[in-house]
N, C-alpha and C positions, 0 to 999 in steps of 0.2 A: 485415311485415318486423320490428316490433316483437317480436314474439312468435318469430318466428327468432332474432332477436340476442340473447333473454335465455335460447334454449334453446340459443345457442353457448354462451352466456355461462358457464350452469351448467357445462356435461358438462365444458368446457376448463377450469374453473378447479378442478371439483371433481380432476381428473385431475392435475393441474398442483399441487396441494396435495399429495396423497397421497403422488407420484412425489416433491417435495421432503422431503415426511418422511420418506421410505425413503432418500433421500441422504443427510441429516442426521443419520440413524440411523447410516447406514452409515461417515459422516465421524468421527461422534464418538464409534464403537466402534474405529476406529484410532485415534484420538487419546488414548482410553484406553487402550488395549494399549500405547501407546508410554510414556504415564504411569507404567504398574505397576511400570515397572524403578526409580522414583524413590522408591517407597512402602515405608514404614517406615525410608527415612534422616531423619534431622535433626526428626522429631516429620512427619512427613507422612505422613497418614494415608490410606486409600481415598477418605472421604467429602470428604477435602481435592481427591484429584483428580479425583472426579466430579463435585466445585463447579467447578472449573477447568477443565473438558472442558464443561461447559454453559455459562460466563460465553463460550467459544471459538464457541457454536453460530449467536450472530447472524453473526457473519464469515462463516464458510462459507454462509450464504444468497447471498450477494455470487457467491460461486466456483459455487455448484450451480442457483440461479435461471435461465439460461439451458438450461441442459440440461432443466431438469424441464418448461419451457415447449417446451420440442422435444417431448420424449416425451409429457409430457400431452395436447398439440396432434396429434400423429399417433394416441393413444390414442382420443382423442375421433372425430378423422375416420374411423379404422382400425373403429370401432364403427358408425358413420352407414353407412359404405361394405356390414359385413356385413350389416346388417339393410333396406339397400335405402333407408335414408333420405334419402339423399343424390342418391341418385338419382330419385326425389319431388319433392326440390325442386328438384335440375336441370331436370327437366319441368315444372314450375311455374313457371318463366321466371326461375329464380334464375343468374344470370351469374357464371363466374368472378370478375370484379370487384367485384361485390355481395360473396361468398366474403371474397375476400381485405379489403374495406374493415370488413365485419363482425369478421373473425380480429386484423385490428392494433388494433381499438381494446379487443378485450380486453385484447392484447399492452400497450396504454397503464395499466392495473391492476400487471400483474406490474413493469413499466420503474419506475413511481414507488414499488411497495413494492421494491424492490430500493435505487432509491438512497434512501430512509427508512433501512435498515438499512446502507447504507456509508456515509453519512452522518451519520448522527444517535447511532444505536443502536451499532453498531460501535466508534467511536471511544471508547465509556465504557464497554463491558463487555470489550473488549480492556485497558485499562489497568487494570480492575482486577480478571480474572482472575491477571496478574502481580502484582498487590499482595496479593491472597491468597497467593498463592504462594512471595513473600517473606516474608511475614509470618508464614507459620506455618513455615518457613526460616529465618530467620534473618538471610537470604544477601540481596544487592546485585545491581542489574541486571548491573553492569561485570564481576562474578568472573566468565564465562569469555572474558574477553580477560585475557592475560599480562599486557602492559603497561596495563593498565586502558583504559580508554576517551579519544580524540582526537578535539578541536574546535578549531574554529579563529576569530576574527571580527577585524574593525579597530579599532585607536585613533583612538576621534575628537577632536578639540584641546578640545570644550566637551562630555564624555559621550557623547551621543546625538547630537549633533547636532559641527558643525564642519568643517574639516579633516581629511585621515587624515593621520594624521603616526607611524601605524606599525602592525602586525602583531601579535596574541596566540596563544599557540599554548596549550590547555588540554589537561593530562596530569589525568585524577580516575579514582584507584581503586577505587571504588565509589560508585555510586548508590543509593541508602537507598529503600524501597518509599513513603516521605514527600517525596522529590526532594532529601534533604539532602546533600552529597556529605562524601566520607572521601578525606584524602588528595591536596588539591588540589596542582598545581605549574602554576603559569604562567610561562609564556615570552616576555617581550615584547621586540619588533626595533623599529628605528627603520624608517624607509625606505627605507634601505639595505639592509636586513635583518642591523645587527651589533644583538648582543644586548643590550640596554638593560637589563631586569636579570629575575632568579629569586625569585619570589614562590610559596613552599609556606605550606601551614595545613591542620591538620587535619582542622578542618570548613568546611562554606561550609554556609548557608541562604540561600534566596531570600526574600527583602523585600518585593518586588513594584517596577513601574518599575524594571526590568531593574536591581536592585541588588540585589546579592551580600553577605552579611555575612561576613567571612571571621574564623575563630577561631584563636586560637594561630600567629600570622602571622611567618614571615619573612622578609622584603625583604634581595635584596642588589642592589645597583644598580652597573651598570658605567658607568663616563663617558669616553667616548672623547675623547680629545683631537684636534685636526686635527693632518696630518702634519707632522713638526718634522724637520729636518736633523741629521743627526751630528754631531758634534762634527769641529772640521776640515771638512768635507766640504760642497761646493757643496751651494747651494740648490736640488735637484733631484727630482723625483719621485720616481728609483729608489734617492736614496741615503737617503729618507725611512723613517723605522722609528713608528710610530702606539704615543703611550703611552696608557696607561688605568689609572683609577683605582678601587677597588673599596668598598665601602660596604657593611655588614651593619647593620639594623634588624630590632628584633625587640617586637610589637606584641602586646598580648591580642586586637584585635581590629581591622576595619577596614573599609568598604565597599569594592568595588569598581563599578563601573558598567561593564552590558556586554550585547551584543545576544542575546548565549546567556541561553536560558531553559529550563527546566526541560521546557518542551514541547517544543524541541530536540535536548536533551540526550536524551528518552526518544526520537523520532523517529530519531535518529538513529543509534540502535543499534535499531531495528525492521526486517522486512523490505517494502520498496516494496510490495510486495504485501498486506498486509495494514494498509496507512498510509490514511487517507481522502482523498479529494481535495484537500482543505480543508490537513489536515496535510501533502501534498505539495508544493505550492503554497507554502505559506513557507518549506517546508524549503528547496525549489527555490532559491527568492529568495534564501536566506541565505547558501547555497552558490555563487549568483553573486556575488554582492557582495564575496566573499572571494576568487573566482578557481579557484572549483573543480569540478572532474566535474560534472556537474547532466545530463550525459544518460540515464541509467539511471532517473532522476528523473521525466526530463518524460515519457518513456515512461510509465512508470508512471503519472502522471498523464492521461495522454492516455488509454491503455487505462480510467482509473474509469470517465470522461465516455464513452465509447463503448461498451466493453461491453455494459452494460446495453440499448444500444440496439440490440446482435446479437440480442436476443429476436424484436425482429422481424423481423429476419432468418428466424432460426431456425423462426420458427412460419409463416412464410412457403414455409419448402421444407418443411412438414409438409403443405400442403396437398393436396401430390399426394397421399396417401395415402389420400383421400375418395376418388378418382376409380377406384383400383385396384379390382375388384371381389374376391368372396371367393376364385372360383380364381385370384386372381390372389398367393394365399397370406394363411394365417389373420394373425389378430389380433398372436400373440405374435410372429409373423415380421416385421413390419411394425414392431413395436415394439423387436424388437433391431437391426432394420438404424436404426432410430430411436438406438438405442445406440451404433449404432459411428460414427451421424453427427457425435451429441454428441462421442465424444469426439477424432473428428478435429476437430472444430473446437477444440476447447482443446488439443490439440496441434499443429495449426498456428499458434494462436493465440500458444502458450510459443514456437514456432519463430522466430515472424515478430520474437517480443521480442529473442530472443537473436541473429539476425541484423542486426537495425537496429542493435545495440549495436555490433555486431562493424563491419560495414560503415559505421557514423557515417548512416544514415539521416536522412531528417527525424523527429521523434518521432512528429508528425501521422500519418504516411502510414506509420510503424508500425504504428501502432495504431489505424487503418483499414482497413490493407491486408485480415486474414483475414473481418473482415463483407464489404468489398466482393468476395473473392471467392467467398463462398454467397451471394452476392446475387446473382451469375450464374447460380450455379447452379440458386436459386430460380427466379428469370426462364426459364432454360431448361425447367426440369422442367413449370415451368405451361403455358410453350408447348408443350412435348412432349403432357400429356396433356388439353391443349385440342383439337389436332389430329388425338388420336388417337381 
């Protein structure tokens, strides 16, 4: 049996490699063709965007891992099945279950290099194929939103810690490929939500311990008075008119303290889909704490954790494909209907996201829902050509 599993082992993983590198090919000769329209503005040169299209190529493992472990796995059995080898070891008293226990703990190799690369490797060659790309730009994450980029977190009565005793709202026109921003304006509300006061400056750097340096600062501060009666006119609520007093300060420089961070700031103008679990997870968090959307989020999140785990799914409904014989159609038939399974499955997969969204779903059973239904499938198909 030893010697079975490590000649599943080879032919699947060899196949399941290759088919990855022809996706990855495939992925980042469009991601180049989409690049060339940007090449020779602002000093960006080709060899800028062929760095930038490789720094992209660990991500896409994340999105094409599943599919190459379908096709390489129906590759390998599509190959056993023509040359009769499969049927050798069916005669040899090898059991479906034996089959299928051997096929997932391959499937256990591709699961952990898949989240190696959405976790680890992803998160640091994504942020800094953007920093190449500012860098030899010129340009800021924020220039293509209008009004620059919006964050939002709370006032706490002692920095990080205390009371909320009100609301920040962050307006920053650009974010520097260093995380320095240009162009801050904060917005801060009491509890109420009247506005406490306007705080612009035209830089900010982060410090570290969520403190902000802000340059060229200036504070205008509003002080609302409680409501005061007219003159003449009863003590009464409706005849009350709220005065306030305005206040302009103007500083070289100044901390602020606040839950936004620069890992934040960049996540947050990212798209869910290519954020790692890790980085959705806080983002998550930080978006509740403030009161805000977080379901687009947890989907997202829910899908990293699961995913990966549709491999074995997937290699699971490749099985049939040992059992089909050669008139039952060649190699390459077996491997496009292999094709069209993959990519029903990421399109159901996109489907089920955009429905949970729309319908308020649980996120879980989102982002479960399209493995649990190839998992019947699987199920089904094994029992079909067990009995057959």
């Amino acid at each position: 049996m030893k010697i079975l599993q490590k000649y599943f082992a080879v032919s699947i993983i060899q196949a399941t490699v290759f088919v990855l590198v022809a996706l990855l090919a495939l992925t980042a000769f469009m991601d180049l063709t989409s690049e060339l329209r940007q090449v020779g503005k602002d000093g960006y040169l080709f060899q800028h965007a062929l760095l930038y299209v490789l720094l992209l190529v660990p991500g896409h493992v994340y999105e094409a891992m599943p599919v190459a472990a379908l096709i390489g796995t129906i590759y390998a059995m599509a190959q056993f099945a023509s040359t009769s080898e499969f049927t050798i070891m069916r005669a040899s008293s090898m059991s479906t279950s034996m089959v299928t226990r051997m096929v997932l703990k391959i499937g256990i190799v591709f699961v952990v290099a898949t989240f190696v690369f959405g976790e680890l490797i992803t998160p640091r060659t994504t942020p800094l194929a953007e920093k190449v790309k500012l860098a030899v730009r010129g340009g800021a994450v924020s220039q293509e939103f209008k009004s620059g980029m919006w964050t939002k977190d709370v006032v706490r009565a002692n920095g990080m810690s205390g009371d909320v005793t009100g609301t920040r709202f962050f307006n920053v026109r650009q974010i520097a490929a260093d995380g320095a921003l240009t162009d801050v304006k904060i917005y801060e509300f009491d509890t109420a939500y009247r506005l406490r006061s306007l705080t612009t400056a035209k830089r900010a750097t982060f410090q570290g311990d969520n403190t902000w340096r802000l340059v060229d600062v200036t504070e205008t501060r509003f002080t609302n008075s409680q409501q005061l009666p007219e003159a003449g006119q009863p003590s009464l609520p409706q005849f009350g008119q709220e005065t306030s007093m305005v206040g302009t300060e103007k500083l070289a420089s100044r901390q602020l303290i606040s839950e936004i961070t620069p890992k934040i700031l960049s996540v947050s103008s990212s798209d869910p889909d290519r954020m790692s679990a890790n980085e959705l997870a806080v983002y998550t968090k930080h978006l509740a704490e403030n009161k805000q959307e977080t379901e687009r989020f947890k989907i997202a999140f829910w899908k990293k954790l699961i995913d990966p785990l549709a491999i074995f799914v997937l290699m699971a409904l490749a099985l049939p494909f040992g059992y089909l014989h050669s008139r039952a159609g060649g190699v390459s038939l077996k491997i496009f209907i292999g094709i069209m399974i993959g990519v029903s499955f990421m399109l159901i997969n996109t489907l089920f996201s955009h429905l949970g969204l729309l319908s308020t779903w649980p996120a879980f059973l989102t982002a479960i829902a399209p493995s649990a239904l190839f998992s019947l499938l699987a199920f089904g198909a094994l029992w079909w050509v067990e009995r057959h």
